[in-house]
C-alpha positions in Angstrom: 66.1 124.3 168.1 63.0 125.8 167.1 63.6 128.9 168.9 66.4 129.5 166.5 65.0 131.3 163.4 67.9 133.6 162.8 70.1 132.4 159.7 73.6 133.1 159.6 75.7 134.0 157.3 77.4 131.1 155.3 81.2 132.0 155.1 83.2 128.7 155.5 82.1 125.1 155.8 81.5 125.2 159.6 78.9 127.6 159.2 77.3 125.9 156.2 77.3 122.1 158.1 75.7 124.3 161.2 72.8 126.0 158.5 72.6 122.2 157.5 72.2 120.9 160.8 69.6 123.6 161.9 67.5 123.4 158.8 67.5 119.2 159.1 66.2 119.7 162.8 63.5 121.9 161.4 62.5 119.5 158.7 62.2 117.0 161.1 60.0 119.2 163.5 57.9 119.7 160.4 57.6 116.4 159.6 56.9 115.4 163.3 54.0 118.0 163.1 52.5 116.6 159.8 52.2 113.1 161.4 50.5 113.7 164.5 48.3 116.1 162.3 47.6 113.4 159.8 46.7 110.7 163.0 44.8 113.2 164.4 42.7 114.0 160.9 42.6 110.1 160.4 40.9 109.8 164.0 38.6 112.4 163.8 37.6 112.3 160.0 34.2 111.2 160.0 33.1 113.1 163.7 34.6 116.5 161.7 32.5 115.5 158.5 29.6 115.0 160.6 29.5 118.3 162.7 30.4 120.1 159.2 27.9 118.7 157.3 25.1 119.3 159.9 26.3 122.2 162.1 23.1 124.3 160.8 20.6 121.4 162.0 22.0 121.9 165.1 24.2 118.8 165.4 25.8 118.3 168.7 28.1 115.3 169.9 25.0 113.5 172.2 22.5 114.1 169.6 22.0 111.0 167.5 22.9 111.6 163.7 19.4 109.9 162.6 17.4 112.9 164.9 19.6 115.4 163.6 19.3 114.2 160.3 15.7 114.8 160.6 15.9 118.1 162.0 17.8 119.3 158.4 15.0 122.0 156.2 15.3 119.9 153.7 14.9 116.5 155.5 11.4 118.0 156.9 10.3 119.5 153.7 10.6 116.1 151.6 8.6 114.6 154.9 5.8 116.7 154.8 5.2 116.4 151.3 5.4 112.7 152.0 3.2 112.3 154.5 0.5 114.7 152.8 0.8 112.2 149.8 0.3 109.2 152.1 -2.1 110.3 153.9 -4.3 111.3 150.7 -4.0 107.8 149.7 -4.7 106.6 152.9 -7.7 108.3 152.7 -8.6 106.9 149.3 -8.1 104.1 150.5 -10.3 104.5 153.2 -12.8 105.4 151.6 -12.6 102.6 149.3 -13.2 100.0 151.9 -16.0 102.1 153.5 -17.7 101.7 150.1 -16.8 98.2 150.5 -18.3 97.5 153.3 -21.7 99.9 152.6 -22.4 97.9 149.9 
């Protein structure tokens, strides 16, 4: 009965049991709708969260989430300043031992 949008006029009780009837069949069409919405959003939840959240690294459904993770501005900011710090301490380090072993 979804086709059947046009309300009638309510004049006696026939026609207001047949407004009754057509607006409990569109209720439950609603209802019907909501559920297999809310499966589908219970199903698909954390693959939609996913693509939203990294859609601008370029997240795809084969890529895995850790590489696409690291291919996030942000991600590969924090990791260059990371690895310049380590590897100035490495080479403090480095040097350290050198002068260790000169000695």
């Amino acid at each position: 009965m979804s086709g059947s949008s046009h309300i009638q006029p309510i004049t006696d009780l026939n026609s207001l049991q047949l407004e009754i009837d057509r607006l409990y069949y569109k209720k439950e069409e609603i209802e019907q709708t909501l559920s297999q919405n809310l499966v589908y959003l219970q199903k698909d939840y954390p693959h939609m969260i996913r693509r939203t959240i990294f859609k601008k690294a370029g997240y795809n459904e084969t890529s895995p989430v850790l590489q696409t993770i690291l291919l996030l501005p942000k991600v590969q900011e924090l990791l260059s300043k990371l690895s310049e710090k380590l590897s100035a301490k490495i080479g403090a380090v480095l040097l350290r031992w050198f002068d260790k072993l000169t000695q």
